[in-house]
C-alpha positions in Angstrom: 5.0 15.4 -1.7 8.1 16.5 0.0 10.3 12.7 1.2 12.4 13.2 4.2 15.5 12.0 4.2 17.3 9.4 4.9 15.2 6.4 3.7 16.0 2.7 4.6 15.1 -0.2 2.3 16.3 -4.2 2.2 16.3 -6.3 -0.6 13.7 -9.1 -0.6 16.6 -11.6 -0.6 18.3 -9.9 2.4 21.2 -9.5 0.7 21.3 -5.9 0.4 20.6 -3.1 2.7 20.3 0.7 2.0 20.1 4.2 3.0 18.9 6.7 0.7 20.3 9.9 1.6 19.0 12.2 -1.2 17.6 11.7 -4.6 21.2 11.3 -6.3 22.4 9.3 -3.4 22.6 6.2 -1.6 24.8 3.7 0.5 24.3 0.1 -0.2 25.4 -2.3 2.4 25.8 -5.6 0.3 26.1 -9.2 2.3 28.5 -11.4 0.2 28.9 -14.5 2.5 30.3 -13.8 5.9 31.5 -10.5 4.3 29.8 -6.7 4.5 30.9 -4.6 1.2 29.8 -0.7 1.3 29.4 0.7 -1.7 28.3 4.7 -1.8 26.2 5.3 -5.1 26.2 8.8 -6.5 23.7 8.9 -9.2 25.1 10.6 -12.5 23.3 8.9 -15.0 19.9 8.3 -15.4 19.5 4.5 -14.7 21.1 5.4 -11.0 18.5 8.2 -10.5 16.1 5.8 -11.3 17.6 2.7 -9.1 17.4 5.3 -6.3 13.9 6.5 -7.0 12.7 2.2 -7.1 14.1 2.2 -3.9 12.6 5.5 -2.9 9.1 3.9 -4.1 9.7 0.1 -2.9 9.0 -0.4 -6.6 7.3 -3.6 -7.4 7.8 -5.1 -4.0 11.6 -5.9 -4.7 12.4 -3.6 -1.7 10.5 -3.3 1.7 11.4 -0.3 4.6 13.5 -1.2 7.2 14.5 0.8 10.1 17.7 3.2 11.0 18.5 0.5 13.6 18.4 -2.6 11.7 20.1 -0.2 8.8 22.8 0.4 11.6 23.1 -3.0 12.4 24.3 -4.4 9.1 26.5 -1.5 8.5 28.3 -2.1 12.0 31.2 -3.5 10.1 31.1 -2.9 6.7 
């Protein structure tokens, strides 16, 4: 089955946002306080590839979809 890029997921803690843009490829928006952190993750080795395909998969409901817009809204200021 073909996925269609890009994906958004949250962490269940709400601490973490991110968009999946391809299968080597996310951008985490990370909540650290009152503070935003971006961090782009380009997956070289395999424990990124598989980080990226948990979040992909919503593996073992540590991740649930979000939206573009509430994706957008965290990474307003990041």
């Amino acid at each position: 089955m073909a996925v269609e890029y890009p994906i958004y997921r949250k962490s269940l803690s709400e601490k973490s946002f991110y968009a999946v843009i391809a299968e080597d490829h996310c951008i985490e928006i990370q909540l650290v306080g009152s503070r935003r952190m971006r961090h782009d993750i380009h997956a070289h080795i395999l424990p990124d590839r598989l980080f990226i395909q948990d979040l992909i998969d919503c593996a073992e409901g540590h991740y649930v979809a979000v939206s573009a817009e509430e994706f957008a809204a965290m990474a307003e200021n990041s």
